[in-house]
C-alpha positions as CSV (number, residue, x, y, z in Angstrom):
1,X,0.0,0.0,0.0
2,X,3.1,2.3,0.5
3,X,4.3,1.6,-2.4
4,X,1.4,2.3,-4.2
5,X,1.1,5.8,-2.3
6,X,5.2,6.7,-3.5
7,X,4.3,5.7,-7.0
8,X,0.8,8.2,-7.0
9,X,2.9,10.9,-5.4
10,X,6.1,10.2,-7.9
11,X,3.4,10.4,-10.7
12,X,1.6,13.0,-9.5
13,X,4.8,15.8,-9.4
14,X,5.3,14.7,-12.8
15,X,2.1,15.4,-14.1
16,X,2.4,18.2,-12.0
17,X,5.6,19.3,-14.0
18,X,4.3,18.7,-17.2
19,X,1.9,21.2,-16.6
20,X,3.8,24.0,-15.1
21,X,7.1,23.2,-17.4
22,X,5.2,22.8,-20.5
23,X,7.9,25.3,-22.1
24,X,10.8,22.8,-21.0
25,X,9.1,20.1,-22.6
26,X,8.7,21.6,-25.3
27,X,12.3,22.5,-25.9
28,X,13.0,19.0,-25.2
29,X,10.9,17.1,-27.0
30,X,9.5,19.4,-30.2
31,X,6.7,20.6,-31.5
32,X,3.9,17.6,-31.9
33,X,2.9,17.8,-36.1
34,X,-0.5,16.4,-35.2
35,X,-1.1,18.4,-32.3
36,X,-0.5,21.9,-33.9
37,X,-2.8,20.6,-36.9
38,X,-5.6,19.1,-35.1
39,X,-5.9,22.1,-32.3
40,X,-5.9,24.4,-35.1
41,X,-3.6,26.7,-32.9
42,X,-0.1,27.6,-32.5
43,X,0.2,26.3,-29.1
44,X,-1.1,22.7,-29.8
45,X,2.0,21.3,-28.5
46,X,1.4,22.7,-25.6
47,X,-1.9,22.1,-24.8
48,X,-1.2,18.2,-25.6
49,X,1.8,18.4,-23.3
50,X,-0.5,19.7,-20.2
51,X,-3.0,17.4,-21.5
52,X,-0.8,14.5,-20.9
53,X,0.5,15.4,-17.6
54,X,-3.2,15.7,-16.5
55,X,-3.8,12.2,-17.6
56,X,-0.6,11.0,-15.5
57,X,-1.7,13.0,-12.8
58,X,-5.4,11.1,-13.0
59,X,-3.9,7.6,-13.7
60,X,-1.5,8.0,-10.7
61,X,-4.2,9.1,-8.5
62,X,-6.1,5.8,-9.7
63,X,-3.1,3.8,-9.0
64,X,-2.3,5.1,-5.8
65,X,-6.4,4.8,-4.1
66,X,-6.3,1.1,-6.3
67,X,-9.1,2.5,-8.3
68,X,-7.4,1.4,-11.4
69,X,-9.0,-2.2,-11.5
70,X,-12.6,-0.6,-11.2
71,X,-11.7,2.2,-13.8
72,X,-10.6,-0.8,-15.9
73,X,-13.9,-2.6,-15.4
74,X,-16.1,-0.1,-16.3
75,X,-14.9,0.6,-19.3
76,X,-13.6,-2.8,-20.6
77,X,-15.7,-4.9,-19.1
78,X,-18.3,-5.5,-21.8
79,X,-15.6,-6.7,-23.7
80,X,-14.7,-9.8,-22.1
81,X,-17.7,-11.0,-20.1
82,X,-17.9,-14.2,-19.1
């Protein structure tokens, strides 16, 4: 259960930096073609780049309160019923 609570709040700061660094990323990982296309905007890379860290900010939180089976469940489950 520690551990679990280490790897939310590990996640967490990174999504956490990905959203307030989003200028750093950029400089270190480049401008996303699809991203600048499909926002229709100039700072699509951007707004992906905080997108993602919101997503790893939600998926650690889910990890950490083992909510992640459940989240899995819901939305998969209709797939492979028994």
């Amino acid at each position: 259960m520690i551990a679990k609570i280490i790897v939310g709040i590990l996640g967490t700061a990174l999504g956490v930096a990905m959203m307030m660094r989003t200028e750093w990323f950029l400089r270190m990982l480049g401008r996303n073609a699809w991203a600048e296309a499909k926002f229709g905007f100039e700072g699509g890379s951007r707004l992906l780049y905080k997108l993602i860290g919101l997503v790893i900010i939600l998926i650690s939180w889910f990890y950490a309160f083992d909510w992640l089976n459940g989240l899995f469940k819901f939305f998969l489950g209709g797939l492979f019923r028994r």
